[in-house]
C-alpha positions in Angstrom: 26.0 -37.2 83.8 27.7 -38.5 86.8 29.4 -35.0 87.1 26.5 -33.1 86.7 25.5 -35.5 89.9 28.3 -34.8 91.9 28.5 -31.0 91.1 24.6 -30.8 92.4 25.9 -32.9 95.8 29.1 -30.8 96.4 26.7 -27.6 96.6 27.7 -25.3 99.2 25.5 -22.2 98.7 27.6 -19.3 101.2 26.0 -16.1 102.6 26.9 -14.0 99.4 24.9 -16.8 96.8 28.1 -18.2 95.4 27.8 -22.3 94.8 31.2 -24.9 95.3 31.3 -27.7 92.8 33.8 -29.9 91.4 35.1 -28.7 87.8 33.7 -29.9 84.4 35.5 -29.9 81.2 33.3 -27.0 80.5 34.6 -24.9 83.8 38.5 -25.1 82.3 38.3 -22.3 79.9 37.0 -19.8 83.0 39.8 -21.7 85.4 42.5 -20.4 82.5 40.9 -17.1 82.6 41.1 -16.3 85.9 44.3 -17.8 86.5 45.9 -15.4 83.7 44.1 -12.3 85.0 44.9 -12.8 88.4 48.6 -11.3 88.1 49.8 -13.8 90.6 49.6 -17.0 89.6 52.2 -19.1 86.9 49.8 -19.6 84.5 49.7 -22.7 82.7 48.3 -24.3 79.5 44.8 -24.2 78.9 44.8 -27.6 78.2 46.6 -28.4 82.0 43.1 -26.4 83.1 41.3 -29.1 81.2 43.4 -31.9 82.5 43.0 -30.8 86.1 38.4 -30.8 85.4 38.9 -34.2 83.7 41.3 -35.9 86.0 41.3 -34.4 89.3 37.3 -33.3 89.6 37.3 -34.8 93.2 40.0 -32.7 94.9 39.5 -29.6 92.8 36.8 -26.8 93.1 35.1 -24.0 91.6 33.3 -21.1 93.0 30.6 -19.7 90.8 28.0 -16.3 91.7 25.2 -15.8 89.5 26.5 -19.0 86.8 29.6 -16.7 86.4 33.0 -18.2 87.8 34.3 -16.4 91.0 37.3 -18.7 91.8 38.8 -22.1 92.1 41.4 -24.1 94.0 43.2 -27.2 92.0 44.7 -30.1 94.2 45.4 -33.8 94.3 46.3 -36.3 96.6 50.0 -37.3 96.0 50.9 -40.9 95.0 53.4 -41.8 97.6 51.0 -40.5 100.0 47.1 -40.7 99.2 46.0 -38.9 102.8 47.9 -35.9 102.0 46.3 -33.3 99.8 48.7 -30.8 97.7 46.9 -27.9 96.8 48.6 -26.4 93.3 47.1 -23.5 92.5 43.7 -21.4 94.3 42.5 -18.2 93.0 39.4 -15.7 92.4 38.4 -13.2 90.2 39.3 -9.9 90.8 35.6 -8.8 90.8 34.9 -11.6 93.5 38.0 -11.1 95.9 37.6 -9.8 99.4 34.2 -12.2 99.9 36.4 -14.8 101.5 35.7 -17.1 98.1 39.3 -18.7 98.4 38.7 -19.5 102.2 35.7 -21.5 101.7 37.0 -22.9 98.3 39.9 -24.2 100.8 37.4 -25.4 103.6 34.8 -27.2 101.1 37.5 -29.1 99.7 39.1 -29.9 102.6 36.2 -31.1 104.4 34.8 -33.2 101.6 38.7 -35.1 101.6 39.0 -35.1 105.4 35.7 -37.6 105.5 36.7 -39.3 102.5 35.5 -43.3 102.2 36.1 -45.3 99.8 39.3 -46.7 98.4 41.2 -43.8 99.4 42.1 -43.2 103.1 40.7 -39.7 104.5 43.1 -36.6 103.9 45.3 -35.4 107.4 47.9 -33.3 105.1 47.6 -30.4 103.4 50.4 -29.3 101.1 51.2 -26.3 99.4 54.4 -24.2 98.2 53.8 -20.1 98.0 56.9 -17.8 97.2 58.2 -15.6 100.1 56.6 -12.5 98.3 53.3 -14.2 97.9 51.4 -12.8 101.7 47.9 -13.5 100.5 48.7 -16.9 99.9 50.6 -16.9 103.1 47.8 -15.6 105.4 45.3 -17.6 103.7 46.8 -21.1 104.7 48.0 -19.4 108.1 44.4 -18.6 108.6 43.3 -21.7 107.6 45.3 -24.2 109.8 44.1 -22.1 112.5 40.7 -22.7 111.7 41.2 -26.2 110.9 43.5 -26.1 114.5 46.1 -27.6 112.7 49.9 -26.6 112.9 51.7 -25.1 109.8 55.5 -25.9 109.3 57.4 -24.7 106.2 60.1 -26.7 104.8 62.4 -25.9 101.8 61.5 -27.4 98.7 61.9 -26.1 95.5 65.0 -23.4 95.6 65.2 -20.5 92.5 68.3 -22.9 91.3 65.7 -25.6 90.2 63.5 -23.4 88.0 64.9 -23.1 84.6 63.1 -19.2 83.9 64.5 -17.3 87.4 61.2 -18.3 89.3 61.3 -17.6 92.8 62.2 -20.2 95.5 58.7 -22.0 96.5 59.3 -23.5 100.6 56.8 -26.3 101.5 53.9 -25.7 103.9 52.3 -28.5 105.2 49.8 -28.2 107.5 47.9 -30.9 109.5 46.8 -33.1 110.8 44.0 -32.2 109.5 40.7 -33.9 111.2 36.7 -33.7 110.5 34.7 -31.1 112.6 31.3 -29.6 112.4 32.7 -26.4 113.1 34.4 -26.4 109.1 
């Protein structure tokens, strides 16, 4: 019940009828499904999905049109440092894309974490690692810290040598500091 609550408050109707909640157990399956279709994405177990609904609800998101799923964005605040959010993986449905879905999947989030209260300081960080070939990725987190008027460094982080399967090198981008606005 309580996430039926917060899914009806984290509402964020856009111009083309699609709604922004936080996951539910019962959103995992569709997260899964677009994540393996999207052609992009390392896709992981259905039950990591699942885990991400359960566990991390409040920095996660899904993007639904019509009560079918158009996209989603998984994060979490990192232990070592609560007021930085790591976003892990952010896609949408092929039928969906080009609607700016994973833009305002980025900007719901991030505003709901930037004006966190509670135990938990407010989020100024935003983390994420993309693969040089990745440029969708890399223009949607350049065009968001320019929204959010936030600089955007990149850092290496995890180098192909650390992957056990001949992944690609992912570099860190961290952009911040991230602060509340009524114009996001």
């Amino acid at each position: 019940m309580a996430t039926q609550e917060k899914n009806a408050q984290d509402r964020d109707p856009g111009t083309d009828g699609a709604a922004i909640t936080s996951p539910s157990l019962a959103d995992g399956a569709e997260m899964w499904r677009i994540a393996r279709d999207s052609g992009a994405l390392d896709l992981n177990s259905s039950y990591a999905y699942l885990m991400f609904c359960r566990d991390f609800a409040r920095t996660s998101r899904i993007a639904t049109v019509d009560g079918e799923a158009a996209g989603f964005v998984l994060g979490y605040r990192r232990p070592e440092r609560p007021d930085c959010l790591f976003v892990w993986q952010i896609a949408v449905d092929e039928r969906f894309r080009g609607r700016q879905v994973s833009s305002r999947l980025l900007d719901h989030l991030v505003r709901t974490e930037v004006r966190a209260d509670g135990p938990l300081p407010a989020v100024r960080t935003l983390e994420t690692t993309i693969t040089d070939d990745n440029t969708a990725s890399q223009a949607l987190f350049t065009s968001f810290a320019r929204r959010w008027g936030a600089e955007l460094t990149t850092v290496p982080l995890f180098a192909a040598t650390h992957f056990p399967d001949g992944h690609d090198a992912e570099p860190l981008y961290e952009i911040g500091p991230l602060v509340p606005s009524d114009d996001h």
